[in-house]
N, CA, C and O atoms as a MOPAC input file, in Angstrom:
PM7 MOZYME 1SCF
protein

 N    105.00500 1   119.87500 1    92.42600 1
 C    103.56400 1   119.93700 1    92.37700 1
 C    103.11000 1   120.66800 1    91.12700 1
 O    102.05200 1   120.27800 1    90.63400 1
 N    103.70500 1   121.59300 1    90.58700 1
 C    103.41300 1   122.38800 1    89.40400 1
 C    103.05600 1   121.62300 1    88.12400 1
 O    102.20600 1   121.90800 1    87.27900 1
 N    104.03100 1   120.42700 1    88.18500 1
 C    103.56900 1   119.52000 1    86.74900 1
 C    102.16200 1   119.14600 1    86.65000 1
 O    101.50600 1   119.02400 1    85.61500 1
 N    101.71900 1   118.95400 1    88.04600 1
 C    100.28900 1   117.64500 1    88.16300 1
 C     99.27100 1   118.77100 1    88.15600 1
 O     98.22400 1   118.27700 1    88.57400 1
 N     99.08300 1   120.11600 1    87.86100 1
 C     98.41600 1   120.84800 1    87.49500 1
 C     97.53600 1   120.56700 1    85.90700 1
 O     97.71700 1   121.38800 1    85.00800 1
 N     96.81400 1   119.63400 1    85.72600 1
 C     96.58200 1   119.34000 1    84.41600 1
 C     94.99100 1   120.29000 1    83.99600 1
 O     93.95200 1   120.18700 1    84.64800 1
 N     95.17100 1   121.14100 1    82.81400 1
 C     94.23100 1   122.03500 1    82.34000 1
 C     93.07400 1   122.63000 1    83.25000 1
 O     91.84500 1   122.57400 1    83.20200 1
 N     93.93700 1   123.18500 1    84.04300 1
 C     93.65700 1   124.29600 1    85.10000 1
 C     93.54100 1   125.69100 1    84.97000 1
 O     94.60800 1   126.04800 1    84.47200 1
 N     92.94700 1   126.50500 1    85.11700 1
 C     93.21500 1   127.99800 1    84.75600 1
 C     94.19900 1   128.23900 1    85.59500 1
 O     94.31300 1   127.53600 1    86.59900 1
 N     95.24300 1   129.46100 1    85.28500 1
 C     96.28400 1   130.15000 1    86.53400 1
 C     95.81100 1   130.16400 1    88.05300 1
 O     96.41400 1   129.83100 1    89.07300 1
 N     94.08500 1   130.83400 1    87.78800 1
 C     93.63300 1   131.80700 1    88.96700 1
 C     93.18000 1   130.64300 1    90.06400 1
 O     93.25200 1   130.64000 1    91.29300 1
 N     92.62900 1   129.54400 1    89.01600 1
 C     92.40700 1   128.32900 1    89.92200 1
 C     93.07000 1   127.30800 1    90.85200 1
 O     92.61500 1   126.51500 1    91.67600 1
 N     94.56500 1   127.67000 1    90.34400 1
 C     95.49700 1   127.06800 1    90.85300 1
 C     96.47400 1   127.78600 1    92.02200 1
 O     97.19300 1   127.20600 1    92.83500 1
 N     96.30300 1   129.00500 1    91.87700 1
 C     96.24900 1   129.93800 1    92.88200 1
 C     95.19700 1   129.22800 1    93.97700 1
 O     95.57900 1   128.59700 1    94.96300 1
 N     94.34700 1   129.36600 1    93.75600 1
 C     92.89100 1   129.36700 1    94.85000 1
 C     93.44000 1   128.02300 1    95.61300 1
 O     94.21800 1   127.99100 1    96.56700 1
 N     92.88000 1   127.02300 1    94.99500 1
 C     94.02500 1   125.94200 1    95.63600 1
 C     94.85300 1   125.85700 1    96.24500 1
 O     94.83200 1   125.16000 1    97.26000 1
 N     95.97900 1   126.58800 1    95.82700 1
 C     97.16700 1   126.13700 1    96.07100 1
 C     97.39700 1   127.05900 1    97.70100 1
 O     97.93100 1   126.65100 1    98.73200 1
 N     96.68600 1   128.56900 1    97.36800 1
 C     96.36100 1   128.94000 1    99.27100 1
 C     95.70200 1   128.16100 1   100.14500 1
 O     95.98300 1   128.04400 1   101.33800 1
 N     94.59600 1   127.48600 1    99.41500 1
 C     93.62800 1   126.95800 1    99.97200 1
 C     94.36300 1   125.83500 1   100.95900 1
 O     94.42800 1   125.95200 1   102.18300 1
 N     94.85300 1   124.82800 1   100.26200 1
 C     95.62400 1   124.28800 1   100.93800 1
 C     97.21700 1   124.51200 1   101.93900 1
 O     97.85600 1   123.80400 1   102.71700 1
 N     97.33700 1   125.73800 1   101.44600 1
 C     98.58900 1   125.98800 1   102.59400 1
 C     98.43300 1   126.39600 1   104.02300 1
 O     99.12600 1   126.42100 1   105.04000 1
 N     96.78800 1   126.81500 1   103.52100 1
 C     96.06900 1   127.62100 1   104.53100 1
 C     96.20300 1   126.65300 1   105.85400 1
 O     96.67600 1   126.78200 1   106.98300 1
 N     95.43300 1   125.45700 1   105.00600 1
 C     94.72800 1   124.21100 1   105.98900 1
 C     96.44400 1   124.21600 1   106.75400 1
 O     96.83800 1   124.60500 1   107.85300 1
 N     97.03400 1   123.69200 1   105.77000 1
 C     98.05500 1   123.18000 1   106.27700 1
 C     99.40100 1   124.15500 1   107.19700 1
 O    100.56500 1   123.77500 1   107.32500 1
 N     98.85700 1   125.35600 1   107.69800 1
 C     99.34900 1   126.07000 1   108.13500 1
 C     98.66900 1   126.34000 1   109.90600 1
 O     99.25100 1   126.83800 1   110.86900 1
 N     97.38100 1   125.83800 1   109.81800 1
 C     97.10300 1   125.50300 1   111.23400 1
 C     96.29400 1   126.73500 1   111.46200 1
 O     95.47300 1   126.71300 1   112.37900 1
 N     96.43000 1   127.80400 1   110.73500 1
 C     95.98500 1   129.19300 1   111.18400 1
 C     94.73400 1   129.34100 1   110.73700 1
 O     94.56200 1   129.37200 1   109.51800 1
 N     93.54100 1   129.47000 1   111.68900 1
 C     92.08500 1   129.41700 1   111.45700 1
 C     91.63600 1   130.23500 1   110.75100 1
 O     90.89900 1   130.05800 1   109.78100 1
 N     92.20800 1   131.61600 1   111.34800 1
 C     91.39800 1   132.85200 1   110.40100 1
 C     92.70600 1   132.63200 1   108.95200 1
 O     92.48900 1   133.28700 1   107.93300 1
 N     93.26800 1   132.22300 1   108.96900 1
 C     94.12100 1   132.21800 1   107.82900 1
 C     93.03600 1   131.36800 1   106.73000 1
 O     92.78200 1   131.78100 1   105.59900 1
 N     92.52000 1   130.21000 1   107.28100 1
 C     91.83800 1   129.20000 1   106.31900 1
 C     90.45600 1   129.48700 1   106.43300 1
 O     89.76400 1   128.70800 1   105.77700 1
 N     89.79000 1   130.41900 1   107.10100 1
 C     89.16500 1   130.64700 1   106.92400 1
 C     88.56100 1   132.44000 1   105.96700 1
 O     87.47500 1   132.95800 1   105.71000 1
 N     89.77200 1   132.73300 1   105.78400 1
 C     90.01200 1   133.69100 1   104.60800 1
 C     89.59400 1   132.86000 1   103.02400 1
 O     89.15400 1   133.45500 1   102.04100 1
 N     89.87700 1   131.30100 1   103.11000 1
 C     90.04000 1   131.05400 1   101.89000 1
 C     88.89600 1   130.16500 1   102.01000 1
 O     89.08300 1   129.23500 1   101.22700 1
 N     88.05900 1   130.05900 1   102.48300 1
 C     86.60800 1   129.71500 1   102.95900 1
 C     85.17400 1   130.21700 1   102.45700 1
 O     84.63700 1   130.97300 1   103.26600 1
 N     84.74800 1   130.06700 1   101.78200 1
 C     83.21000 1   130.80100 1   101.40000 1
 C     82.33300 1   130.54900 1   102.92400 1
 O     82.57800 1   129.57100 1   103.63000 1
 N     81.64900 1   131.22900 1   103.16600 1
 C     80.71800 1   131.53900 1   104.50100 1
 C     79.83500 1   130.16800 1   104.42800 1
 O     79.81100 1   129.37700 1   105.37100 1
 N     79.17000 1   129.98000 1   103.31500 1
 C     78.26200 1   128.67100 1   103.15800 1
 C     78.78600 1   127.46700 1   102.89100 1
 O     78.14800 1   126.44900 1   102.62200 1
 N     80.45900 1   127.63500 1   102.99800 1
 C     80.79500 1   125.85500 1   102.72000 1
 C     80.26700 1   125.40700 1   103.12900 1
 O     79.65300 1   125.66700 1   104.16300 1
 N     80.26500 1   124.14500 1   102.22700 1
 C     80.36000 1   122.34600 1   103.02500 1
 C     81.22900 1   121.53800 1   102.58900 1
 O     81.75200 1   121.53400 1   101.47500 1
 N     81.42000 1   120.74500 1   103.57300 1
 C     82.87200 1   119.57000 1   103.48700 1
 C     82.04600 1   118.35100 1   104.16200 1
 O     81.44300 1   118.41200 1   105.23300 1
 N     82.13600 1   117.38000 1   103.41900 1
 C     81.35300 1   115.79700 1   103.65500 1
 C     82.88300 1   114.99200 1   103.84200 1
 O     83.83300 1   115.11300 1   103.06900 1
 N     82.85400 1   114.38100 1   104.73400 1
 C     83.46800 1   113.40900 1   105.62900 1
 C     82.78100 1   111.88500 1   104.99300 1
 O     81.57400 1   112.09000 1   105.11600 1
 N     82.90200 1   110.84200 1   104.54100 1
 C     82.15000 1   110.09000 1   104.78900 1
 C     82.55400 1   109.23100 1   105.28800 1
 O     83.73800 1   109.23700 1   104.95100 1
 N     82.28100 1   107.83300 1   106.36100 1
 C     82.34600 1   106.60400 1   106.88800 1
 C     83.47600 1   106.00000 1   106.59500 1
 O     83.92100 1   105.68500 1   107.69900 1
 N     84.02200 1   105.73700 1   106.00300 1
 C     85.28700 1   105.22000 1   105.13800 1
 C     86.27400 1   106.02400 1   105.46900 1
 O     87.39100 1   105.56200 1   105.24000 1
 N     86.21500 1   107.41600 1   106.08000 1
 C     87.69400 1   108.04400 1   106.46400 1
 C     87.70300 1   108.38800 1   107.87500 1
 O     88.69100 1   108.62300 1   108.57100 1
 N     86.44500 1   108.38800 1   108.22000 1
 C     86.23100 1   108.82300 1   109.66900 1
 C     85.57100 1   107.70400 1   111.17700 1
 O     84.83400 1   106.74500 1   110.94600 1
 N     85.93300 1   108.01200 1   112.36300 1
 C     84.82600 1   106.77500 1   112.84300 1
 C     83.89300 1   107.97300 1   113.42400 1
 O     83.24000 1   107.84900 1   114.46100 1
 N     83.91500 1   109.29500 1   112.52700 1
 C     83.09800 1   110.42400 1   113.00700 1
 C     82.46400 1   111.09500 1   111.97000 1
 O     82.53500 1   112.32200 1   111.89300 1
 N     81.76700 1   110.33300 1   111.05200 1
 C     81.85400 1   110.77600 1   109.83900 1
 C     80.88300 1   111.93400 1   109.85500 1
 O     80.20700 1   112.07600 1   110.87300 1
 N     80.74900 1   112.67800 1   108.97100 1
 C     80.12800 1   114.01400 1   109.27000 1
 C     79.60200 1   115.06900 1   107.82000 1
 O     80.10600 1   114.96800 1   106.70200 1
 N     78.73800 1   115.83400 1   108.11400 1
 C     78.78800 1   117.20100 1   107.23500 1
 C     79.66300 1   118.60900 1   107.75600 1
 O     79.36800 1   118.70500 1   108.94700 1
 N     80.24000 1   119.30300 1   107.53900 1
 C     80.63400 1   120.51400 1   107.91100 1
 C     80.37900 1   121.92600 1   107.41900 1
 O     80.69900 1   122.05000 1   106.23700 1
 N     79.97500 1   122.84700 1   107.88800 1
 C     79.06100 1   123.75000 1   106.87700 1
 C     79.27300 1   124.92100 1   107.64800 1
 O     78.98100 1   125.04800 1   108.83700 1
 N     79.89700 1   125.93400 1   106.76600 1
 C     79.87100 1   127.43900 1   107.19800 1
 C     81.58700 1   127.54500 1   108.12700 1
 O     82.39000 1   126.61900 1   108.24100 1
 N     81.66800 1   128.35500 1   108.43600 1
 C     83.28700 1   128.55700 1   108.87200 1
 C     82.97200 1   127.59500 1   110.50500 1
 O     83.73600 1   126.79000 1   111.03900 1
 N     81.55000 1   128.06000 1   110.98900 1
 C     81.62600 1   127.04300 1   112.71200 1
 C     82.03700 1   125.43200 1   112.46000 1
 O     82.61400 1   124.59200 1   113.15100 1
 N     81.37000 1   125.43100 1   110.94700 1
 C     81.81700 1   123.89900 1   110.66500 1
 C     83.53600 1   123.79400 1   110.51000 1
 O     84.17300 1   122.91800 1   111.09500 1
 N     84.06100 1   124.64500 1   109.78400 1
 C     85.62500 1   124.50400 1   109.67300 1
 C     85.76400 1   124.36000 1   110.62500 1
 O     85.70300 1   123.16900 1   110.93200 1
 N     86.04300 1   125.33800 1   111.79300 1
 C     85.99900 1   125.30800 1   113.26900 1
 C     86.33900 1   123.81800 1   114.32600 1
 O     87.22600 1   123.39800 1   115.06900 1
 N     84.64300 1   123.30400 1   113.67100 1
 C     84.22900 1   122.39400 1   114.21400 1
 C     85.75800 1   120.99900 1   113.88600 1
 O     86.56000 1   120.34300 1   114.55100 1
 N     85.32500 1   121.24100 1   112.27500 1
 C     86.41000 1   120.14400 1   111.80200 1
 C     87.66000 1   120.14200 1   111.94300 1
 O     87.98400 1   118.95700 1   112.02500 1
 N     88.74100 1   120.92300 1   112.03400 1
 C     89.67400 1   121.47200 1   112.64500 1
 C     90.08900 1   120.90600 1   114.41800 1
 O     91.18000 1   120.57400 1   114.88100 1
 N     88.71200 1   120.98300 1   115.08300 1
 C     89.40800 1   121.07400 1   116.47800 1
 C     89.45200 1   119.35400 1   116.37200 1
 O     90.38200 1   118.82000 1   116.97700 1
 N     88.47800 1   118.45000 1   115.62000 1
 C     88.75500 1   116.82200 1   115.80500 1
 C     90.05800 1   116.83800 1   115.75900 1
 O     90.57700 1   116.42500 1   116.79600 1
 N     91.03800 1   117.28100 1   114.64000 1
 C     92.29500 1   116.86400 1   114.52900 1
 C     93.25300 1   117.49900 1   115.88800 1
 O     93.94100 1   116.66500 1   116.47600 1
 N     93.27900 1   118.30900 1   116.16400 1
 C     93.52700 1   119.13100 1   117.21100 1
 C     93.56500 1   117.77300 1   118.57700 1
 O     94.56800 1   117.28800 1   119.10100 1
 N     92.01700 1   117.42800 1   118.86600 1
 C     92.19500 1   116.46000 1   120.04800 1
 C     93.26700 1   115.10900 1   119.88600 1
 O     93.73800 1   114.48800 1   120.83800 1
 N     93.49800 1   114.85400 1   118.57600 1
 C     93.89100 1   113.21400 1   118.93400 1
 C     95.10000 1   113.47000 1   117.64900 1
 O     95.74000 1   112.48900 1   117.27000 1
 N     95.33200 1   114.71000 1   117.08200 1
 C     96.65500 1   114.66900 1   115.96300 1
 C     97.23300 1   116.09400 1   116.11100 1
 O     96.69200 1   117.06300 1   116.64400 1
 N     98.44000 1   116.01500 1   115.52900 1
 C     99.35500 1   116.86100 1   115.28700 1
 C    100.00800 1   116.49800 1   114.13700 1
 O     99.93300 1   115.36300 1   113.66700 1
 N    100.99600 1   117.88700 1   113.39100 1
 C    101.72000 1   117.73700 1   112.27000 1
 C    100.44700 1   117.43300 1   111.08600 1
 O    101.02600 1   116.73300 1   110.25600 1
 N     99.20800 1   117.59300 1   110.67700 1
 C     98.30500 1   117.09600 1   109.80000 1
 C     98.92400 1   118.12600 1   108.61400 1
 O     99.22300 1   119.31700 1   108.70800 1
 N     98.98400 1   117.41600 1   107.72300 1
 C     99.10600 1   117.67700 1   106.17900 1
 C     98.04000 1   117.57500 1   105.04800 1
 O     97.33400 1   116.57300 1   105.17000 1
 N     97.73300 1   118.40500 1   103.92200 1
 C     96.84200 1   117.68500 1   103.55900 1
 C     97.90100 1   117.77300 1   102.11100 1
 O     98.60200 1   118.76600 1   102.30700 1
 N     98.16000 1   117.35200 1   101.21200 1
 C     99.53300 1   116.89000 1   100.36600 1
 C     98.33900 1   116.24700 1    99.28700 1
 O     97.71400 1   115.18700 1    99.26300 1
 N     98.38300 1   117.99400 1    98.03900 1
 C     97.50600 1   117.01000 1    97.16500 1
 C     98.59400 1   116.25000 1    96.28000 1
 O     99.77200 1   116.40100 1    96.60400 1
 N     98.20400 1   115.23200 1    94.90000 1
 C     99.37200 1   114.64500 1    94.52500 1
 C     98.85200 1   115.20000 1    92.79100 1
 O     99.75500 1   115.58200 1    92.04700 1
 N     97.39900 1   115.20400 1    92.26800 1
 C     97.04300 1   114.96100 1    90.82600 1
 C     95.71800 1   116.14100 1    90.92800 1
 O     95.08700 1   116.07100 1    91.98200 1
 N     95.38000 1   116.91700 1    90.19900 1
 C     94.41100 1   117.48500 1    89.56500 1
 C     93.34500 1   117.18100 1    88.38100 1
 O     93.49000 1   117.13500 1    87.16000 1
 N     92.82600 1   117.09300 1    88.76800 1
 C     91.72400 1   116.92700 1    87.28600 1
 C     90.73900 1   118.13300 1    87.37300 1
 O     90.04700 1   118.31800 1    88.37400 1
 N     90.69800 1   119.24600 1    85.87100 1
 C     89.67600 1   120.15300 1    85.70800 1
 C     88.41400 1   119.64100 1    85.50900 1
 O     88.40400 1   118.67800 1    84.74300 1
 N     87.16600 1   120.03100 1    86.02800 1
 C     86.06800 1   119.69300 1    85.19100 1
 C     84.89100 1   121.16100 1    85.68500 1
 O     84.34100 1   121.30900 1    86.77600 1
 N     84.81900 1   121.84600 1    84.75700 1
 C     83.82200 1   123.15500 1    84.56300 1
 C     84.49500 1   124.22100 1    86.00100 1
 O     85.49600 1   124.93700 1    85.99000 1
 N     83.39300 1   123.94200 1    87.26500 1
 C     83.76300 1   124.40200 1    88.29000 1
 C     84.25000 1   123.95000 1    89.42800 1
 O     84.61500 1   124.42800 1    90.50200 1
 N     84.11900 1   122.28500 1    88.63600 1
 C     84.67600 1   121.54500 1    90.24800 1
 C     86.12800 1   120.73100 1    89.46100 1
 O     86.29800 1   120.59200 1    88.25000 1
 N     86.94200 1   120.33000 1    90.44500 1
 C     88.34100 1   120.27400 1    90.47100 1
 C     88.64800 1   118.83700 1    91.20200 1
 O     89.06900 1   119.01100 1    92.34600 1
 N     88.53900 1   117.47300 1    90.82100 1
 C     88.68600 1   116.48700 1    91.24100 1
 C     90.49500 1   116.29400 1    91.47500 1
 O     91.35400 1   116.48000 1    90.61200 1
 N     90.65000 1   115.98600 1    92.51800 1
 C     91.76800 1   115.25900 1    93.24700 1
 C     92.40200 1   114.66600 1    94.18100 1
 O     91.81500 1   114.54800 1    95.25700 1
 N     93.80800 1   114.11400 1    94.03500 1
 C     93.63000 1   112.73700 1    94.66100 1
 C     94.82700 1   113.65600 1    95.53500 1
 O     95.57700 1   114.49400 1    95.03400 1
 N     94.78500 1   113.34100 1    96.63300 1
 C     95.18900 1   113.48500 1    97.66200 1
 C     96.09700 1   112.64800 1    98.94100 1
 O     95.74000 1   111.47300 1    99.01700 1
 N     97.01700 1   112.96700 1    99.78800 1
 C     97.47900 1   112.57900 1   101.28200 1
 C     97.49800 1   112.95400 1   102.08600 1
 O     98.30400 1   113.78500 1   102.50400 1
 N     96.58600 1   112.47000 1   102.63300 1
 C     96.70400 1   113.05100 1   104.73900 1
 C     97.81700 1   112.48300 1   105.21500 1
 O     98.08200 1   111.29800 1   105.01300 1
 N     98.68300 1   113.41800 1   105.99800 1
 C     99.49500 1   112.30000 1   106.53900 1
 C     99.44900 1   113.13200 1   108.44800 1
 O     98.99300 1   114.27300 1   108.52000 1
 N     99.80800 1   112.62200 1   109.41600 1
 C     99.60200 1   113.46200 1   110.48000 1
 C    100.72300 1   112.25200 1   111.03900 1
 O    101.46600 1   111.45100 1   110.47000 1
 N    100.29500 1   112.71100 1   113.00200 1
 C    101.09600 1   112.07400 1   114.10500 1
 C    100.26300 1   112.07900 1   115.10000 1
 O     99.70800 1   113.14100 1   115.38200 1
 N    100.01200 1   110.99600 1   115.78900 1
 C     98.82900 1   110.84600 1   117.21000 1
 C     99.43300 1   111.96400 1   118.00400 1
 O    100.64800 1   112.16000 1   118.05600 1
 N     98.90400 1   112.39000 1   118.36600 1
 C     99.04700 1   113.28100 1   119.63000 1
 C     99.83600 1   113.00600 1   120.65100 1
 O    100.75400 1   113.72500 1   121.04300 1
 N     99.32300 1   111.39000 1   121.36400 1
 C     99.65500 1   110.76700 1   122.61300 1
 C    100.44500 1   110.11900 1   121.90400 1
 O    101.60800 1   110.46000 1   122.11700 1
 N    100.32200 1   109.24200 1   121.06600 1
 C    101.34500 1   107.94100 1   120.97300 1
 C    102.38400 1   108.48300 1   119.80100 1
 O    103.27200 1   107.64700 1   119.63600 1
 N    102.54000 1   109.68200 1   118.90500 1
 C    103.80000 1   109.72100 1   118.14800 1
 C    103.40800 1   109.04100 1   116.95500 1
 O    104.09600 1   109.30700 1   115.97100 1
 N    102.12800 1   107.93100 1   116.73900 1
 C    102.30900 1   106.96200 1   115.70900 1
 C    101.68000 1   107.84300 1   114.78600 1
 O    100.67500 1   108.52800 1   114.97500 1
 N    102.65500 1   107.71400 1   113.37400 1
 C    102.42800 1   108.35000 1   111.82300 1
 C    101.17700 1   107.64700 1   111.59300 1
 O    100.97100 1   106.43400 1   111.64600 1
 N    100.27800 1   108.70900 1   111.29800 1
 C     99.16400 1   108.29000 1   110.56000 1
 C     99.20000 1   108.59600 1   108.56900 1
 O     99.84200 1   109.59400 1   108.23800 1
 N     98.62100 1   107.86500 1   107.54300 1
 C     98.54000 1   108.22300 1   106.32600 1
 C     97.09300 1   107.74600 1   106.00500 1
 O     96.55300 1   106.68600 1   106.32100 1
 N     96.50300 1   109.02000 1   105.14600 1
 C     95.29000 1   108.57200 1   103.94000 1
 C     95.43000 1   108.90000 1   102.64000 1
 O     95.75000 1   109.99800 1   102.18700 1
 N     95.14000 1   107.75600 1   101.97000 1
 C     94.83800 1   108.39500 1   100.52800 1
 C     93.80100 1   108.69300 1   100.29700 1
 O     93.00900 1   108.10000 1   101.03000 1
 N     93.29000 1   109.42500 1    99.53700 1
 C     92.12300 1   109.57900 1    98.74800 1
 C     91.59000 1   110.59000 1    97.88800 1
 O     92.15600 1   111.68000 1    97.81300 1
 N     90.46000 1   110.31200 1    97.17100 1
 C     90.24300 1   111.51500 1    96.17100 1
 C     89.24500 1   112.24500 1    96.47700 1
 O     88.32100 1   111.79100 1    97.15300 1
 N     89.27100 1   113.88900 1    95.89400 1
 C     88.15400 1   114.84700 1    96.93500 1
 C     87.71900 1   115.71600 1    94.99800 1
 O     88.31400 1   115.74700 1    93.92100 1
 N     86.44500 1   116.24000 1    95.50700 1
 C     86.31100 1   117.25400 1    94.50300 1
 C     85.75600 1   118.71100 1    95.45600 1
 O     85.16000 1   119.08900 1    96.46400 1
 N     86.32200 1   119.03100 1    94.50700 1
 C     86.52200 1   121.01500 1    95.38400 1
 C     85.37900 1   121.69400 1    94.05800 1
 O     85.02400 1   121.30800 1    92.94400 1
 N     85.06800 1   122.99900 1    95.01200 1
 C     84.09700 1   123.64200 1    94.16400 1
 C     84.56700 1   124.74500 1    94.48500 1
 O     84.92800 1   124.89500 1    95.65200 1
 N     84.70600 1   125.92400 1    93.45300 1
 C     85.12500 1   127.12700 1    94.05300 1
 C     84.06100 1   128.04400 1    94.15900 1
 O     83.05700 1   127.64000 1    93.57300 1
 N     83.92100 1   129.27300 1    94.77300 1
 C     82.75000 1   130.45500 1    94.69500 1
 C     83.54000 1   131.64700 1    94.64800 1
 O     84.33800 1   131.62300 1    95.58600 1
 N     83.65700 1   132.69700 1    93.93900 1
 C     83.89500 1   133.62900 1    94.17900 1
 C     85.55500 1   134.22800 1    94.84800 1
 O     85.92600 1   135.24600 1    95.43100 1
 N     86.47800 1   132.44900 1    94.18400 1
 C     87.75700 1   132.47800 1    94.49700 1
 C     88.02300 1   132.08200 1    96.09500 1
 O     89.03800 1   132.18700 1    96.78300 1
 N     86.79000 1   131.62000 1    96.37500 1
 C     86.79100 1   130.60600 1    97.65000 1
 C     86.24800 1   129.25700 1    97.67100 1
 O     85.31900 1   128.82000 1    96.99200 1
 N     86.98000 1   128.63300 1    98.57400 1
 C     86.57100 1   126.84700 1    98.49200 1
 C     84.45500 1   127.11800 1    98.77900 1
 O     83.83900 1   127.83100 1    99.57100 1
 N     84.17200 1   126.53000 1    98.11900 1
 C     82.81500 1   126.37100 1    98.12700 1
 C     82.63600 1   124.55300 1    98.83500 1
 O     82.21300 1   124.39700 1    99.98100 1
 N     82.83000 1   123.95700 1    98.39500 1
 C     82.48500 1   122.72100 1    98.49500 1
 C     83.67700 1   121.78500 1    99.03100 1
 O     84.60000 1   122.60000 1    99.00600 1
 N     84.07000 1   120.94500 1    99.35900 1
 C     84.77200 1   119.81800 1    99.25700 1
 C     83.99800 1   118.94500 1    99.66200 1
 O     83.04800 1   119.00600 1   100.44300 1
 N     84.63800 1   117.75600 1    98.84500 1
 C     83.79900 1   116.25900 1    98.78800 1
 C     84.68700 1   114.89400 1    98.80700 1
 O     85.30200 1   114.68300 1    97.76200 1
 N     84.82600 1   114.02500 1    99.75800 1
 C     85.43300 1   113.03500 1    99.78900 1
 C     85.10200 1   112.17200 1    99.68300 1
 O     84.06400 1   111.85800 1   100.26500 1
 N     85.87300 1   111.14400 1    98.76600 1
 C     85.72800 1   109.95300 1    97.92400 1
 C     86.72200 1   108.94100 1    98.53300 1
 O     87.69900 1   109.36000 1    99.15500 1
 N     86.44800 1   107.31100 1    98.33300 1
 C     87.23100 1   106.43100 1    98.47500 1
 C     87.85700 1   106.23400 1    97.45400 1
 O     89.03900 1   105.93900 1    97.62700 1
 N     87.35800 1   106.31000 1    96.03000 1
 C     88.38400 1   105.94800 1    94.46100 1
 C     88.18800 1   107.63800 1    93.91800 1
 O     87.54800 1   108.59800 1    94.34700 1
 N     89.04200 1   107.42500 1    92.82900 1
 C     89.64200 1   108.10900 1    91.82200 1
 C     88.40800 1   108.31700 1    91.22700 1
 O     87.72000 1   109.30400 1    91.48600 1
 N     88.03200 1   107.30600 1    90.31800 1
 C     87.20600 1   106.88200 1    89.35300 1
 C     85.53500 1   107.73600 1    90.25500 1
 O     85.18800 1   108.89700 1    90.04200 1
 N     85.06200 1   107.10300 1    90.86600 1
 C     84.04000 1   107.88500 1    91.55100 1
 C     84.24000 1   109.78300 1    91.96600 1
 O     83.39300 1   110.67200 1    91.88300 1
 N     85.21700 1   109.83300 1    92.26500 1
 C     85.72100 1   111.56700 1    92.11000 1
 C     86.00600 1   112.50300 1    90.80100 1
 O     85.79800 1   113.70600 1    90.64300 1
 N     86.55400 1   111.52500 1    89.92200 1
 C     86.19700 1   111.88100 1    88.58100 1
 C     84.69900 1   111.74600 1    88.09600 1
 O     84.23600 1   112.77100 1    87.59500 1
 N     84.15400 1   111.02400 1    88.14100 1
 C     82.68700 1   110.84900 1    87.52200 1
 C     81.63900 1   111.68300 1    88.30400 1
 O     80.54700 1   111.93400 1    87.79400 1
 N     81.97800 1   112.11300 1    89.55000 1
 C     81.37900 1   113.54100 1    90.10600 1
 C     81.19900 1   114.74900 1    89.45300 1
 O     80.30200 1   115.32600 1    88.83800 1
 N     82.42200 1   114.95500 1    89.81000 1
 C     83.42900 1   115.94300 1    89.04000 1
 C     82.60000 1   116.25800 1    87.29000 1
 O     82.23500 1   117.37100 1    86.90800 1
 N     82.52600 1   115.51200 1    86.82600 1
 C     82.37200 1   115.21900 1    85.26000 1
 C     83.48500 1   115.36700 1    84.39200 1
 O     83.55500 1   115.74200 1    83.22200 1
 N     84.67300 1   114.85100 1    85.52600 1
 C     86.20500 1   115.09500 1    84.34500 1
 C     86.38600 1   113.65400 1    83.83200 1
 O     86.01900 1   112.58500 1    84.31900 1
 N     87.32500 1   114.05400 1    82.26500 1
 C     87.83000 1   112.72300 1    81.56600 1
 C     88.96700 1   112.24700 1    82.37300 1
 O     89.32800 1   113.31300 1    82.87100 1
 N     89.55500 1   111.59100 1    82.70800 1
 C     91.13200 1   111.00200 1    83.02300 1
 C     91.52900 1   109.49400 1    82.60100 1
 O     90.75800 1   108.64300 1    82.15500 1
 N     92.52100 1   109.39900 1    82.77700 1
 C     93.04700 1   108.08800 1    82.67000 1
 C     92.99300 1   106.85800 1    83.63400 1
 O     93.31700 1   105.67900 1    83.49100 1
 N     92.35000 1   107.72700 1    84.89100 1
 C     92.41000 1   106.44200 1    85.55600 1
 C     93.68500 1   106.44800 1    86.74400 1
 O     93.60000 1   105.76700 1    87.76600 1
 N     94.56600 1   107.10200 1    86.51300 1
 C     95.82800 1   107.21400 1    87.17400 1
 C     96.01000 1   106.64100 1    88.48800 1
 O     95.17800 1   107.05000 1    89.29700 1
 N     96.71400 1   105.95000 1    88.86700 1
 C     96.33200 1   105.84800 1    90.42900 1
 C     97.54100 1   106.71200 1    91.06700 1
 O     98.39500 1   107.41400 1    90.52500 1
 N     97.29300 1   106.39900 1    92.42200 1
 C     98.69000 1   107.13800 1    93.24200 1
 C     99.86100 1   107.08500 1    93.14600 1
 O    100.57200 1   107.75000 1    93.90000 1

């Protein structure tokens, strides 16, 4: 994962890089250490059949227990970084396991993160690359997965 760090500051890649172990560690007050009080996290239609806003740690909370009812094993496995000022476009894998039935679930997709004060401020989910970059306001190549 260290390579796909592309023109990142150190401290930012830190922030991240808890940020996500956090999630992916299951532990609430753990991820919610790496949480700004006023997040928001947008869900949209295309990844969810629950699509949603999430806002403030009740929202983590909130978003957290969906996976809880109907998954286990959830990962969130970023793959590529892109810098742009304060927000941080990248492409990403969900991967999990149904709860009841065992069956492997996978998503791709691309998100842009906002930091505050060395906490996730924002996350934002995208269906393309190209639209998460042009958020973002980063240059890239285009890269796919």
């Amino acid at each position: 994962m260290g390579d796909t760090w592309l023109g990142m500051s150190e401290r930012n890649i830190e922030i991240l890089r808890e940020a996500l172990e956090a999630f992916n560690s299951g532990d609430l007050e753990r991820i919610l250490a790496v949480v700004d009080p006023d997040f928001e996290g947008v869900v949209p239609p295309e990844f969810s059949a629950e699509p949603d806003t999430y806002r403030g740690h009740d929202g983590i909370r909130r978003y957290f227990r969906t996976f809880e009812e109907a998954m286990e094993e959830v990962r969130f496995e970023p793959e590529r970084f892109w810098q742009a000022g304060d927000a941080v476009a990248v492409t990403m894998r969900l991967t999990a396991k149904g709860r009841q039935t065992s069956i492997p679930v996978e998503q791709r997709f691309a998100q842009v993160w906002k930091l505050r004060d060395g906490r996730v401020a924002t996350v934002q989910t995208y269906v393309s690359l190209s639209e998460a970059l042009e958020v973002a306001g980063a240059s890239g190549s285009g890269a796919r997965w």
